[in-house]
N, C-alpha and C positions, 0 to 999 in steps of 0.2 A: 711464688714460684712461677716461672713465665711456661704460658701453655703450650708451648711447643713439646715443652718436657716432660707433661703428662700421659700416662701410658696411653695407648691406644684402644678403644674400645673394642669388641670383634665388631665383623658384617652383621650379625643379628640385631644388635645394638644400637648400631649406626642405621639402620632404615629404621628402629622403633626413634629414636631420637629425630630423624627425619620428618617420621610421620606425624608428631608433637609439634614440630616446627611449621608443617604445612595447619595443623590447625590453629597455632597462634597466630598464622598469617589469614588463618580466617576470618579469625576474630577483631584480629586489627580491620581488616577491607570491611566489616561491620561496624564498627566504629570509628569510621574518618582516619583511620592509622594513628591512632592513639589509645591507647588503653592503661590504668594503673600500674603502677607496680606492682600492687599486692593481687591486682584481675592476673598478671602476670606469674608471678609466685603460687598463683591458687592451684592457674595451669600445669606449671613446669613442676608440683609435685602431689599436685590430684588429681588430676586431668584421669577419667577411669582406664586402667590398661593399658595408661604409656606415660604416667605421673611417675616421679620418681617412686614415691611412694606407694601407687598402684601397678608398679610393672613388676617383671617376675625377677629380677636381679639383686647377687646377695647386697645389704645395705648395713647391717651392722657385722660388727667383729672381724676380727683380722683379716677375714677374706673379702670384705664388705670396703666401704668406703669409712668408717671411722666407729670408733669403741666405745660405747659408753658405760658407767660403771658398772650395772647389771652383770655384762658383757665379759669386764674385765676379772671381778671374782665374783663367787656367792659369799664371803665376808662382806659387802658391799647390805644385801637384800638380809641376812642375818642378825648382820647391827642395826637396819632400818628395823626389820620386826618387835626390838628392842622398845622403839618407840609408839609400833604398833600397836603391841599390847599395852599399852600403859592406857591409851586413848580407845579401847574398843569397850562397849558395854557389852554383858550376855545377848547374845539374839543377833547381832550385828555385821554387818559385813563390810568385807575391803572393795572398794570401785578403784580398778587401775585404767587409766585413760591414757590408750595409745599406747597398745604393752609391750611394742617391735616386736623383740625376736620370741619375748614368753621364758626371759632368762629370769629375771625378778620375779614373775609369778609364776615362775616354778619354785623359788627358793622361801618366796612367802607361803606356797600353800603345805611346803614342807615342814616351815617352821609355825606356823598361824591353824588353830583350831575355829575354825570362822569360814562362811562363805566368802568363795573368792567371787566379786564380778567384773569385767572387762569390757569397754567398751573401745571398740578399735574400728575406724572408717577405713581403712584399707583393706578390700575383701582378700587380696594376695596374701599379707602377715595374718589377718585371723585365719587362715587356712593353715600357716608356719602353725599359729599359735595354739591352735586343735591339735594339731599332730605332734605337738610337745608335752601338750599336757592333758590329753584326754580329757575326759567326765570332772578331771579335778577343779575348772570352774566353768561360770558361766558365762556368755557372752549376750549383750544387750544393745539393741540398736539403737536405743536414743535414752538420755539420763530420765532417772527415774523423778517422779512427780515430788515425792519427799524420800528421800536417801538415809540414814544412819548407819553412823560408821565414820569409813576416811578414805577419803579420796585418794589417789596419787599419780601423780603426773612426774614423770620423770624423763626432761629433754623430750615436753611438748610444746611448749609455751614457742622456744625459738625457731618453731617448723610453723605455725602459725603466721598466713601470709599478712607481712608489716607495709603500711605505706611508708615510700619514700618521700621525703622531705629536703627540699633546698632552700636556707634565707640565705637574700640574696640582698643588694643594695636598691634596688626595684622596687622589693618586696617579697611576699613567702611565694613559694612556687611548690607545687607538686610533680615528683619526679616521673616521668610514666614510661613506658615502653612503644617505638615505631620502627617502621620497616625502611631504612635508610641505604639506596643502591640493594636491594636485596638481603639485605644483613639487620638484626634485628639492633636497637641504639637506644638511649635513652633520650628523649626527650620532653622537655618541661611545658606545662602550663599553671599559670594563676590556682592556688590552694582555693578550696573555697568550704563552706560549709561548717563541719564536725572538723575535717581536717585544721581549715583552716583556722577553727577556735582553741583545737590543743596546741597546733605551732606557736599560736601569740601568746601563749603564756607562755612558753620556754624563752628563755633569755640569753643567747649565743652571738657569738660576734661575725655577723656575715664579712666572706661566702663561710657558710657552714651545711654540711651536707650531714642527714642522719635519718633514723627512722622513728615513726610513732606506731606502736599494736593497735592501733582501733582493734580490730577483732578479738586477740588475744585477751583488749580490758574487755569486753563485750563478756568473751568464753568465761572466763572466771566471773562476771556476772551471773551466766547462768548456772555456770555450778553453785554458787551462793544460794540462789533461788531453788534449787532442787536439795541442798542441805537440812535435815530437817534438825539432826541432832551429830555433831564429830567434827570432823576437823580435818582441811583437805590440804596435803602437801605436796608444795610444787618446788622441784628442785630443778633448778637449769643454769645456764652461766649468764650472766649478765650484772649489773652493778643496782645501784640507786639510785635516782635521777641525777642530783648533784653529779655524777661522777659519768652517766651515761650521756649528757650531754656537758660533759666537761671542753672548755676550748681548746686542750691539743686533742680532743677525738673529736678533727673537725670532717674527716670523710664517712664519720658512721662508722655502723659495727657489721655491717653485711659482708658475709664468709662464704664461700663455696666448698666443699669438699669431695674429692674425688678419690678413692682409690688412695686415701690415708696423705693427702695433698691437700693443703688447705692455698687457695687462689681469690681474686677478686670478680671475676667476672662470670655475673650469671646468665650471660647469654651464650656461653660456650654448653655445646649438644645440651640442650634443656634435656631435659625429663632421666639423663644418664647423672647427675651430680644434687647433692642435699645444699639447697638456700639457706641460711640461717643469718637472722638476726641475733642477737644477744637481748637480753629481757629487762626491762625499765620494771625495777621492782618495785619501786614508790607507785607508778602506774596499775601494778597489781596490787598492792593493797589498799590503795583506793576503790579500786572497782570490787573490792572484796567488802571494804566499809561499805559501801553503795547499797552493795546486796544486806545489809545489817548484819556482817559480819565482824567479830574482835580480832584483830590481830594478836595472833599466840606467841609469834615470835620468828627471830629474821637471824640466820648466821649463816658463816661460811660452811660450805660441806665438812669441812676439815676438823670445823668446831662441832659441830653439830655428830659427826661422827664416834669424835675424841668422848664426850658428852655422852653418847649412847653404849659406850663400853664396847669399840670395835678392840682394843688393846684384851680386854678379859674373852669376849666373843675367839677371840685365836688362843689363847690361855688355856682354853680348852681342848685342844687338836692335842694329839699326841705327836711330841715331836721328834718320837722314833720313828713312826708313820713317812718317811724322807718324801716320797716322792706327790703324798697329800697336802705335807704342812711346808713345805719349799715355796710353793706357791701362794698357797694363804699368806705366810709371814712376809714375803715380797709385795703379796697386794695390799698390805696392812700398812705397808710403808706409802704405797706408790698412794693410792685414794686422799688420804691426807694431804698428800705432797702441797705445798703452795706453787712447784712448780709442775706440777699435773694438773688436776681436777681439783684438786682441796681449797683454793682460795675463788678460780675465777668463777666455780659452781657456787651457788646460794640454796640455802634451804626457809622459804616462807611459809610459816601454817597459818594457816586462816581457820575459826571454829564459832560455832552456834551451841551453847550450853555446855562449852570445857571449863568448866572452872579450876581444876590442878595445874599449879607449873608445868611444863612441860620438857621433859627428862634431856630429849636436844640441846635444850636453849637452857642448861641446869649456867654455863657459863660462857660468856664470849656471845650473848644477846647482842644483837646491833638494829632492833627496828625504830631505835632513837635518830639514826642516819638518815629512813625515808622519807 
């Protein structure tokens, strides 16, 4: 979509979007007018009180800038619980990381007899998130030492700031952000380091433009390490390596969304629009074995849904009930969809001490692919 066509912010907006801008131009004149990508991405949605994700603007659901399942039904957090209890011991609790709006762990702590805990770095949404759901769980500022239980990450992985990557006929380059005539631009220097040791393995046919998670493999290292006993699932859109560094996805998977608009450029009004890459999941369960974690198992939302009994989970509505069960039976449809959320979402469990199959992955397993 060309941004001329995107709605227009109010005045409130547009000077906190300003005020973001003037301190990335801080940041650059302290750093030679270069900075990362991802130093970039950290900014434009952490930056305290004017990050996307720390400013006070709606961000998910219809009035927000974009839906995610939670969001769209509680058939979604219902049929997940399905799988919850399968993987909970007595005594044990759920860690939700990064809970948005507190739509999911409102429908988990209704259906889950279990401690809820959340851990969320945006003090604006745990503020949403208290006022959602009261005393019903807890919030924690930093992961615990050893955890038991099950993680869940649901559309956090791809808000996690990725570096940008360019092979080039040169050589590898890392993509960065500079201040060009007053206007923020991308510009390249020489990959070097960590970066530049994950790019030379990937094998793509320059010019090829795409992203690597350093942090995001990092973050699921340490939830490995704080794992003592359970199984943490991370559900987000992205593909397999093979596929995510495929040669017609030679410009990357870097998305913007604004106001239910999805566009390419992340330097329009920073800290007002959600950056997302899409998630290298061979990447994640690497960094998952790292941590000495088993891989439990890798499918699409769709399957992984189909699998948990979302079809019997609405089975259950009464469907005299019109104006409850209209919308469950329409969300039962849309979740699944290959052409919504059901195909290009992935669900990966990673676990320490699950020895059962695991009810998800019962058919339509795929972590032969990563």
């Amino acid at each position: 979509m060309r941004l001329a066509e995107l709605p227009l912010p109010d005045p409130a907006a547009l000077r906190a979007s300003r005020e973001l801008r003037e301190r990335i131009g801080a940041e650059l004149r302290a750093h030679s007018n270069w900075i990362s990508f991802a130093r970039y991405m950290e900014i434009a949605l952490h930056e305290p009180g004017l990050g996307y994700y720390s400013g006070g603007a709606a961000k998910l659901g219809r009035g927000g800038d974009f839906v995610t399942a939670p969001e769209l039904s509680p058939l979604f957090g219902r049929t997940l619980a399905r799988q919850l209890r399968q993987l909970l011991a007595p005594g044990e609790a759920v860690l939700e990381l990064g809970a948005g709006s507190g739509a999911l762990a409102q429908t988990l702590v209704e259906e889950l007899a279990c401690p809820y805990w959340i851990l969320e770095t945006s003090a604006e949404l745990r503020d949403r998130q208290r006022r959602r759901l009261g005393e019903r769980a807890r919030w924690i500022e930093r992961l615990p030492r050893e955890f038991r239980g099950v993680m869940i990450a649901n559309e956090v992985l791809d808000a996690i700031p990725a570096h940008a990557v360019a092979w080039r006929a040169s050589g590898i380059a890392e993509r960065g952000v500079c201040k060009n005539e007053a206007e923020l631009a991308w510009a390249e220097r020489p990959a070097r380091g960590e970066l530049l040791a994950a790019a030379s393995a990937i094998e793509v046919p320059a010019p090829y433009e795409s992203e690597i998670g350093l942090a995001a493999a990092a973050w699921v290292r340490a939830l490995g390490a704080s794992l003592a006993r359970g199984a943490i699932l991370l559900i987000d859109y992205g593909f397999p390596r093979r596929e995510y560094y495929h040669p017609q996805r030679a410009m990357g998977t870097l998305m913007c969304h604004y106001r239910h608009h999805a566009h390419g450029d992340p330097f329009w009004l920073p800290g007002l629009q959600d950056i997302t890459v899409h998630v290298d999941f061979s990447a994640m369960r690497d960094a998952g074995e790292l941590a000495g974690l088993d891989t439990l198992g890798f499918a699409s939302q769709a399957q992984f849904l189909v699998n948990c009994g979302i079809t019997e989970v609405l089975g259950a509505e009464d469907p005299s009930q019109t104006r409850r069960y209209a919308p469950l039976a329409a969300s039962s449809n849309l979740l699944p969809s290959p052409a919504e959320m059901g195909e290009l979402h992935k669900v990966l469990a990673l676990g320490r001490g699950v020895a059962q199959p695991l009810l998800g992955f019962a058919s339509g397993e795929r972590s032969h692919v990563l």
